[in-house]
C-alpha positions in Angstrom: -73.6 -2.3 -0.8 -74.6 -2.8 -4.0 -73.3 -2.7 -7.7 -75.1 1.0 -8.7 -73.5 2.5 -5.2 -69.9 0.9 -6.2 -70.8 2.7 -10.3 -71.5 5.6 -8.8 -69.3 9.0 -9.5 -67.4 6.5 -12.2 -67.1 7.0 -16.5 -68.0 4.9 -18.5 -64.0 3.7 -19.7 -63.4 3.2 -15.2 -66.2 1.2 -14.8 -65.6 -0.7 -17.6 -62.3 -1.0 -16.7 -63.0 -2.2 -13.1 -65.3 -5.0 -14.2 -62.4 -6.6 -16.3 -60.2 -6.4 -13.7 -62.8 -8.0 -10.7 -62.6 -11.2 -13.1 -58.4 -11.3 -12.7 -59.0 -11.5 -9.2 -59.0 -9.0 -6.2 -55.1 -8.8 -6.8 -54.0 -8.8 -10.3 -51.2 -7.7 -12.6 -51.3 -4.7 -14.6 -49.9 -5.9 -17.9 -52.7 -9.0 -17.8 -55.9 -6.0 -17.3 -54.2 -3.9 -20.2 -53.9 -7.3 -22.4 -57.5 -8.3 -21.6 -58.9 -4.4 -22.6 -56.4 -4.4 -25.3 -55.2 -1.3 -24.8 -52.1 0.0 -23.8 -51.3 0.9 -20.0 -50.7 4.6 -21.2 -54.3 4.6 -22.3 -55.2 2.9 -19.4 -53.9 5.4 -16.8 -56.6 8.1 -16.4 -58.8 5.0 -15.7 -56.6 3.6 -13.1 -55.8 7.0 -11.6 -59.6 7.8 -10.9 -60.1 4.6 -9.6 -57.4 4.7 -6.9 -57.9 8.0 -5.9 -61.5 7.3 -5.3 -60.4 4.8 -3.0 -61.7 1.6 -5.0 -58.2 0.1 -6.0 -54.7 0.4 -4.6 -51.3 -0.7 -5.1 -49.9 -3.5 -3.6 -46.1 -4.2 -4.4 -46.2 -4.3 -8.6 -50.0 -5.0 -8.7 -53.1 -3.8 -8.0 -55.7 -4.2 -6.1 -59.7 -4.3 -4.5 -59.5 -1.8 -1.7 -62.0 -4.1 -0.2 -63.4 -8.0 -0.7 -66.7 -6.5 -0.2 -66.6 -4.3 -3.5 -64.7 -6.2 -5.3 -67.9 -9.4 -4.8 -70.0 -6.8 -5.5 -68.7 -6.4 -9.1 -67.8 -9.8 -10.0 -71.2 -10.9 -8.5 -72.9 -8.4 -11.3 -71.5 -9.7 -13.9 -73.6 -12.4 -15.9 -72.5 -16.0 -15.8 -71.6 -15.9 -19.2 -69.6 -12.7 -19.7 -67.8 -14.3 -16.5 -66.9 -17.4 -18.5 -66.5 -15.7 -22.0 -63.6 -13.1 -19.9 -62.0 -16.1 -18.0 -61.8 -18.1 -21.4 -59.8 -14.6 -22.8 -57.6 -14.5 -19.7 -56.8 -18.4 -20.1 -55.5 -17.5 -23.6 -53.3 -14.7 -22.7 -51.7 -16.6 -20.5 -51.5 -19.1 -22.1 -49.6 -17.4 -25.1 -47.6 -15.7 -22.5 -46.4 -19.2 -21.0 -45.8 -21.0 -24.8 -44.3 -17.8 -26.1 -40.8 -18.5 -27.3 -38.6 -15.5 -27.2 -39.2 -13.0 -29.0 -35.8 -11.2 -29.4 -33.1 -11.5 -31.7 -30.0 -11.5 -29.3 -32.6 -14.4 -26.6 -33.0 -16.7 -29.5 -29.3 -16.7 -30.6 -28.3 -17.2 -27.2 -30.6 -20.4 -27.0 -29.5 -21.7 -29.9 -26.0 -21.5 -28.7 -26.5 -23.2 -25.4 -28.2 -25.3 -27.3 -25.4 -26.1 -29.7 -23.1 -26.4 -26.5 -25.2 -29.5 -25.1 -25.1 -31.3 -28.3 -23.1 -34.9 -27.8 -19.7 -33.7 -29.7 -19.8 -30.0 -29.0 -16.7 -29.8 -27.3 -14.2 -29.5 -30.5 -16.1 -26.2 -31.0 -16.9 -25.1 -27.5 -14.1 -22.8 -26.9 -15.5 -20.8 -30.3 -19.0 -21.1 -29.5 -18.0 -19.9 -25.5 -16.6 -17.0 -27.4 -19.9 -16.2 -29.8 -21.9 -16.4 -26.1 -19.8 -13.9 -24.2 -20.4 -11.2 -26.9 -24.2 -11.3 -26.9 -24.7 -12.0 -23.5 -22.7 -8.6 -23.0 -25.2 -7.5 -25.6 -27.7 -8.5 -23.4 -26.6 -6.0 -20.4 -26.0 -9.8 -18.5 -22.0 -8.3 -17.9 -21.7 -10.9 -15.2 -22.1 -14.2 -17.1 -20.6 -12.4 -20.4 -17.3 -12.0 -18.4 -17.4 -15.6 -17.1 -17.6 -17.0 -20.6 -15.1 -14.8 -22.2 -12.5 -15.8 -18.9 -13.7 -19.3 -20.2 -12.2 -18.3 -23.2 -8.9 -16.9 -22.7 -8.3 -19.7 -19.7 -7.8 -21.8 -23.0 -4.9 -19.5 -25.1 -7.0 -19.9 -28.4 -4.9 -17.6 -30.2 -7.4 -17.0 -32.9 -10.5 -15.7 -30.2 -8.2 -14.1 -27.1 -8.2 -10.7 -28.6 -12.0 -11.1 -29.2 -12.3 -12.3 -25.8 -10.2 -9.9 -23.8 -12.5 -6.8 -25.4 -15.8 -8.8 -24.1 -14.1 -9.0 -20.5 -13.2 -5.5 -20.8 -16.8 -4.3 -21.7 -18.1 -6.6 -19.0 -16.0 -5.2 -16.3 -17.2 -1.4 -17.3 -20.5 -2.3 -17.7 -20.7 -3.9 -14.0 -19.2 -0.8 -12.8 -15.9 -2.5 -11.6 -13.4 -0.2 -9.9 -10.7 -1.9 -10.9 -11.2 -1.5 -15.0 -9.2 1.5 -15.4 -6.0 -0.1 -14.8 -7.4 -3.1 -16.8 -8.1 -1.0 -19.9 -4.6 0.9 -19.7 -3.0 -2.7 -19.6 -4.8 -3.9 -22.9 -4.1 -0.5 -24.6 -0.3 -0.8 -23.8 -0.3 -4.5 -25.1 -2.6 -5.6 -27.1 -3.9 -5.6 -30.7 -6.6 -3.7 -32.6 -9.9 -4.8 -31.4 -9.3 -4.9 -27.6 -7.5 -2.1 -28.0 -10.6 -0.3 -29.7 -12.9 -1.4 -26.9 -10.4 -0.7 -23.9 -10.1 2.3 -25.5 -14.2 3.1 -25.6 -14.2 2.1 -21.6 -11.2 4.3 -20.4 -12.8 6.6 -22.8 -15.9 6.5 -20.6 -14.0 6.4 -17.2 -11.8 9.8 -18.0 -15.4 11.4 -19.1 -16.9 10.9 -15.7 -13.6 11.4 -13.4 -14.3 15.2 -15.7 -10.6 14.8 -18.0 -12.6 15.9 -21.3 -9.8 16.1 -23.4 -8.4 12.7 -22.7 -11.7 11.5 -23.0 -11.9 12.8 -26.7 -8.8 11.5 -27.2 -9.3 8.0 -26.1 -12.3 8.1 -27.7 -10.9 8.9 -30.7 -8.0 6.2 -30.6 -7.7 4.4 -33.7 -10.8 5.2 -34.5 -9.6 5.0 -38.3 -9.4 1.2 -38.5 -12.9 1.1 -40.1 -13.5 -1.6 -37.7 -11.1 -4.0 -38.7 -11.8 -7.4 -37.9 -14.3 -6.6 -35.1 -16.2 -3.6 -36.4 -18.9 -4.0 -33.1 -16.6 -2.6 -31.2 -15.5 0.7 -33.1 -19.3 1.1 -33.3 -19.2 1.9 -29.6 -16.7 3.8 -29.8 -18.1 5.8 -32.3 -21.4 6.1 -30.9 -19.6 7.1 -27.3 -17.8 9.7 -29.2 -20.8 11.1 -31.1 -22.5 11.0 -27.4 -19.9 12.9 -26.1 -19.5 15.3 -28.6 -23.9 16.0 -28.2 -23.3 16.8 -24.7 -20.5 19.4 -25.5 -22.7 21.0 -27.5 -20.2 20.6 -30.6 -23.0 19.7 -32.6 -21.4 19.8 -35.7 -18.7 17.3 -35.8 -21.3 15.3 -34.0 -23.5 15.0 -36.8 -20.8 14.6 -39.7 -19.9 11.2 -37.4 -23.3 9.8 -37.3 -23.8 10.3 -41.1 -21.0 8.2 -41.4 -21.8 6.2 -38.9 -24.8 5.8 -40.2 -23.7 4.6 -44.2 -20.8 2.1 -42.3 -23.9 0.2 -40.8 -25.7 0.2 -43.7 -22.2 -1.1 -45.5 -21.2 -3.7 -42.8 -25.3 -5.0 -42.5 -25.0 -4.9 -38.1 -28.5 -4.4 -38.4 -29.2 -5.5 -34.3 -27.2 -2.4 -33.7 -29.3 -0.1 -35.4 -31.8 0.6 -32.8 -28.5 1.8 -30.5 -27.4 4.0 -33.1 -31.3 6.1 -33.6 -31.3 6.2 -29.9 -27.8 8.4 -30.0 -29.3 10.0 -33.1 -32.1 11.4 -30.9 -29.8 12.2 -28.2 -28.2 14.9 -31.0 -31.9 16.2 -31.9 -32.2 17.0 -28.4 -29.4 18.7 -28.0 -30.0 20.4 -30.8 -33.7 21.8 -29.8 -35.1 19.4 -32.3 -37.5 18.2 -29.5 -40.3 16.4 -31.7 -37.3 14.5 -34.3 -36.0 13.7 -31.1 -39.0 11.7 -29.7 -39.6 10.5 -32.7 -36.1 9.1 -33.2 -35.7 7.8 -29.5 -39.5 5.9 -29.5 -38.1 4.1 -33.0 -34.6 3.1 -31.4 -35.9 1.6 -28.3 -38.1 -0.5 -30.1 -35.7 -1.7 -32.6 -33.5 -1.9 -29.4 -35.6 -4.2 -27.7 -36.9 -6.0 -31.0 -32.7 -7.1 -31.1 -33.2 -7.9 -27.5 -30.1 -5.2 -26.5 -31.0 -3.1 -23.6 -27.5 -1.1 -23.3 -28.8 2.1 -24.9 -32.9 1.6 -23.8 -32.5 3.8 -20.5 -31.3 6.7 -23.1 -34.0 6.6 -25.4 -37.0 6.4 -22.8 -34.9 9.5 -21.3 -35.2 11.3 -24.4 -38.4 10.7 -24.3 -38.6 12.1 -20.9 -36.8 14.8 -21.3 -39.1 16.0 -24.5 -42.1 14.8 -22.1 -40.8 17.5 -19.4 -40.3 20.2 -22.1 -44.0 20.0 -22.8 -45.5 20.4 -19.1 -46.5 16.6 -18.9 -44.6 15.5 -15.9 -46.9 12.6 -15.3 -45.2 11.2 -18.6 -42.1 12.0 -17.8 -41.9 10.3 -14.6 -43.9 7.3 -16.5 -40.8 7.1 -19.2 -38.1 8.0 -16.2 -39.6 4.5 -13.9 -39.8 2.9 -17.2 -35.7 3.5 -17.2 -35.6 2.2 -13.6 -37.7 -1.1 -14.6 -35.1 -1.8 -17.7 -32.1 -0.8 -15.6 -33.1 -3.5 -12.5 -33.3 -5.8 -15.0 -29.9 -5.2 -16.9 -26.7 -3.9 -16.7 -27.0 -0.2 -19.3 -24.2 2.2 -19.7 -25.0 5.2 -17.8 -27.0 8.0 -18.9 -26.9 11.6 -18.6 -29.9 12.7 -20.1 -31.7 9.9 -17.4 -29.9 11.4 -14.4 -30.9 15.0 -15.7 -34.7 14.3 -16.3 -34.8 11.9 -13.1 -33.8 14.8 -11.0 -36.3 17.5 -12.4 -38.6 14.6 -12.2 -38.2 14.0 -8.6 -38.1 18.0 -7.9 -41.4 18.4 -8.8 -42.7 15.4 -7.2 -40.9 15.2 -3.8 -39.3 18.4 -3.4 -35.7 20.0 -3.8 -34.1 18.2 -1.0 -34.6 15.2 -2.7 -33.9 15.5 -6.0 -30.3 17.5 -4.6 -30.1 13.8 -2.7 -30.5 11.8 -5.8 -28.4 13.8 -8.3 -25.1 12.8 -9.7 -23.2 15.7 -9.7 -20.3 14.1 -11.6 -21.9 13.1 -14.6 -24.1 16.2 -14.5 -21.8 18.7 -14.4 -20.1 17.2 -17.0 -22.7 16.5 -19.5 -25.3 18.6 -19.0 -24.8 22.5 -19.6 -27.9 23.4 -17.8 -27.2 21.1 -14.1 -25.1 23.9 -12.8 -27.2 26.5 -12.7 -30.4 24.3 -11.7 -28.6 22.5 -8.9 -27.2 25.9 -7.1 -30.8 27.3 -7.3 -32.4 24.0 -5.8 -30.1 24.0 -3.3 -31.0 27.5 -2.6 -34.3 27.0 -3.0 -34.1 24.3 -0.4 -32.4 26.9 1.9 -29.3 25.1 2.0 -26.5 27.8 0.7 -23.4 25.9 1.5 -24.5 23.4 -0.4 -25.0 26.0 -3.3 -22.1 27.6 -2.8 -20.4 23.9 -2.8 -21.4 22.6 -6.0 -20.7 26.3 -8.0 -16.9 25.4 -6.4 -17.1 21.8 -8.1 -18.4 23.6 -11.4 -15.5 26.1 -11.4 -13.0 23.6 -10.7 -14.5 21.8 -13.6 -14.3 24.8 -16.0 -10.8 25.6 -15.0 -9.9 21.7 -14.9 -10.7 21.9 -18.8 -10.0 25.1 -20.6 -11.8 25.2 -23.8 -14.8 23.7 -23.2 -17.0 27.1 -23.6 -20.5 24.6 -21.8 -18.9 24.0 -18.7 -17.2 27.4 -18.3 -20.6 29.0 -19.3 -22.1 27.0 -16.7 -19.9 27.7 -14.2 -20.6 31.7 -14.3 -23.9 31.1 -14.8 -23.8 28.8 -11.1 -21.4 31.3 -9.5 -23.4 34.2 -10.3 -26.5 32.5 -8.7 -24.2 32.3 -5.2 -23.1 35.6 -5.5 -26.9 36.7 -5.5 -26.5 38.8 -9.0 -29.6 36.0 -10.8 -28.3 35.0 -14.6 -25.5 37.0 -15.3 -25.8 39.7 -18.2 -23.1 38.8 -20.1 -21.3 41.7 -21.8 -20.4 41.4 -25.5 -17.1 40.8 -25.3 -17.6 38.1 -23.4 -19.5 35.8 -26.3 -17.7 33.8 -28.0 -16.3 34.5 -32.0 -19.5 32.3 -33.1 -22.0 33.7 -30.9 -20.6 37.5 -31.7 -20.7 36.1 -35.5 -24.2 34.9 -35.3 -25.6 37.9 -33.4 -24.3 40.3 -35.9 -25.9 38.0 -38.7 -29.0 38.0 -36.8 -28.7 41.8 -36.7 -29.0 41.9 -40.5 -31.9 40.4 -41.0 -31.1 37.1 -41.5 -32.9 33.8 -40.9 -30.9 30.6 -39.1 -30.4 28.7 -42.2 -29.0 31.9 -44.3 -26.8 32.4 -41.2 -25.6 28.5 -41.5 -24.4 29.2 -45.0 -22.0 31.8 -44.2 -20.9 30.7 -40.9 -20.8 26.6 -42.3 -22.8 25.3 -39.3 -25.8 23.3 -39.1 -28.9 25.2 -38.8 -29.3 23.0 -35.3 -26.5 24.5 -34.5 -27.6 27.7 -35.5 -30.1 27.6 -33.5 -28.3 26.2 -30.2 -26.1 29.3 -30.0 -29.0 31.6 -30.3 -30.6 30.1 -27.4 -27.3 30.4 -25.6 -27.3 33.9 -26.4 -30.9 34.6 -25.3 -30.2 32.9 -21.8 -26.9 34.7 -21.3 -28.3 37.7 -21.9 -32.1 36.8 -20.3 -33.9 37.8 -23.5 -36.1 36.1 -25.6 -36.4 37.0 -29.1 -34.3 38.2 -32.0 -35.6 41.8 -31.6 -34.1 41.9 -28.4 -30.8 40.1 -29.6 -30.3 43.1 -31.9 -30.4 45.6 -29.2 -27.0 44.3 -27.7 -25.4 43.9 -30.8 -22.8 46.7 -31.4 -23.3 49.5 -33.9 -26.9 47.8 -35.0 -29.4 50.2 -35.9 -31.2 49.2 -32.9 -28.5 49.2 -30.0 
């Protein structure tokens, strides 16, 4: 074989590409080829793809590959001595820098410097505050394990002055491991204790009533003296308020949602908890979606992550790479969807993240059109979908049928109406459940009569039927023009339409009904 046979049927960037990566070895890592080509992996993808389905590399485990010694001598054999050294010398300095690198996050260095302070000859007189400091930004750091054990440290010693402190990081920690029994925990604390582990109990059994499907107690919790400003700990009404705000997205109630985060927003700026920031955008772009802001919404969730991950706080990362996703999927590109959606996987092996609906939503049409029906109906979470996501309903009962499996359709439009009836008021989840049932009963989308919309919807239709344009029909019915817009495309689905003209057809006494 020789070097012209192996070039063959490859561009320019693959071969390129391929003689670069013969000098890492016949097995090497795809972060150290991307470093050595300087270029990202995203750029590097079409490259990679041709190459393995030509059959010239594979994957093996995280890394890739030679297919064969044979080809992969061949290449490294035609590359001159020189370039050989000059590219070994480059690899020597990446890794180099990789190995010397200190780290390069926020919350990593101020946990090193703590440990650090906690070895120091005479450290003990401040160990039980300094134990306190590291719970807090381990938690922080999604490491819910360790953060527990230091903040048990902690309140093993009664310290008055840190055991409220304390008792919200052990809280957080339990929730964020998943514990089962944190729900009694956080009632405890909220029937005891004072403001700021009340505030975060009340943020987790905020979180636990959401996904058990209790809506209104979950508001309510999550609203739970959510007036304090923060008080002495404002971290933690942060998280309340961004789990409220969160919430309120997924409901659709778009609104109140976005009158929080503006003052969300100005109490950061006041209070200067700049390493939360990059949590905040993330929820930000959560709203944008929801709102059918799809580009503000990438935008928003690609500048959170990274001022996420510049603090070194992955809690919130999984969201905005779903965002991402989710905008990704909107836009036909599934291979980047599925790229951002195992990019969420990577982050959540590596650390405990509060859970996600817009990732469990985009993973399951991810893994639809990859592996089929059957398995994406295997993979979903129908709790936290049917919950937060108006359009899993609908989508699950036609998989299912899809997949031929009807009582599983006719199963999950019963745990949708239970859901609706469960919590009267909530017009997403009883829209969602006709929409489902209606799918069972073999009568498609439903063509939902007038007097069926709600006021809003009939409000905005009639608005529409005038002649007026979404941010003239904000003014007088003193909504967003996000929100406009959301109840518009409500009305198109409910009544399988797709444009104003056709809106103004069904409208009552319009000129053209």
């Amino acid at each position: 074989m020789d070097r012209e046979l192996v070039r063959s049927g490859l561009s320019e960037g693959a071969w390129q590409l391929l003689r670069v990566a013969a000098v890492l070895g016949r097995r090497f890592e795809l972060s150290e080829l991307a470093s050595m080509m300087r270029r990202s992996v995203v750029e590097l993808l079409p490259s990679l793809d041709a190459l393995v389905d030509g059959g010239v590399l594979e994957w093996v485990g995280d890394c890739l590959a030679f297919r064969t010694e044979l080809v992969w001598s061949v290449v490294v054999d035609g590359l001159p001595a020189a370039v050989q050294s000059a590219l070994r010398a480059d690899l020597e300095r990446i890794r180099g820098a990789v190995a010397q690198e200190a780290p390069l996050d926020e919350l990593s260095r101020a946990v090193a410097l703590v440990r650090a302070a906690l070895a120091r000859p005479g450290a003990a007189r401040l160990a039980d505050d300094l134990h306190a400091l590291l719970a807090n930004l381990l938690l922080l750091k999604g490491q819910s394990a360790t953060a527990r054990a230091a903040a048990e440290r902690v309140l093993a010693v009664r310290d008055a002055r840190l055991a409220d402190e304390a008792a919200a990081t052990r809280i957080a920690a339990m929730a964020l491991a998943g514990e089962p029994d944190v729900e009694g925990a956080a009632e405890e604390i909220l029937a005891t204790a004072s403001a700021t582990s009340a505030v975060a109990a009340a943020f987790v059994l905020s979180n636990v009533l959401w996904c058990k499907g209790r809506l209104a107690d979950s508001l309510r919790m999550a609203r739970h003296r959510s007036r304090i400003g923060g008080g002495s700990a404002p971290h933690w009404w942060l998280w309340q308020r961004l789990g409220l705000i969160e919430k309120l997205g997924l409901l659709r109630r778009l609104d109140e949602a976005t009158e929080l985060m503006r003052d969300t927003r100005a109490q950061l700026a006041t209070r200067g908890l700049t390493s939360y920031e990059g949590n905040r955008v993330i929820v930000e772009a959560q709203l944008l979606l929801a709102g059918g802001e799809h580009a503000a919404a990438a935008t928003h969730a690609k500048a959170g992550v990274a001022a996420a991950r510049k603090a070194g706080s992955p809690l919130l990362v999984p969201h905005g790479l779903a965002v991402q996703a989710a905008v990704a999927l909107r836009g036909d590109d599934l291979d980047l969807a599925a790229m951002m959606v195992a990019e969420c996987e990577a982050v959540q092996a590596g650390a405990d993240c509060w859970p996600s609906t817009v990732y469990s939503w985009v993973r399951v049409q991810v893994v639809a059109r990859q592996q089929g029906a059957r398995r994406a109906l295997e993979l979903a979470d129908r709790g936290l979908l049917l919950v937060g996501e108006p359009e899993a309903a609908p989508w699950l009962v036609s998989t299912a049928l899809a997949a031929g499996d009807d009582v599983l359709a006719r199963a999950i439009a019963r745990e949708a109406d239970l859901l609706a009836a469960g919590n009267p008021g909530f017009s997403t989840l009883a829209d969602a459940a006709e929409r489902a049932r209606s799918l069972v009963d073999g009568d498609g989308e439903p063509q939902t009569r007038w007097e069926s919309f709600s006021d809003v919807e009939r409000s905005i239709a009639r608005l529409v039927a005038e002649g007026m344009t979404n941010r003239q029909i904000a003014t007088r019915v003193r909504l967003s023009p996000h929100t406009v817009n959301y109840h518009l495309r409500v009305l198109f689905r409910k009544l399988g339409i797709s444009s104003r003209a056709e809106l103004v057809r069904h409208v009552p006494n319009s000129t053209a009904a």
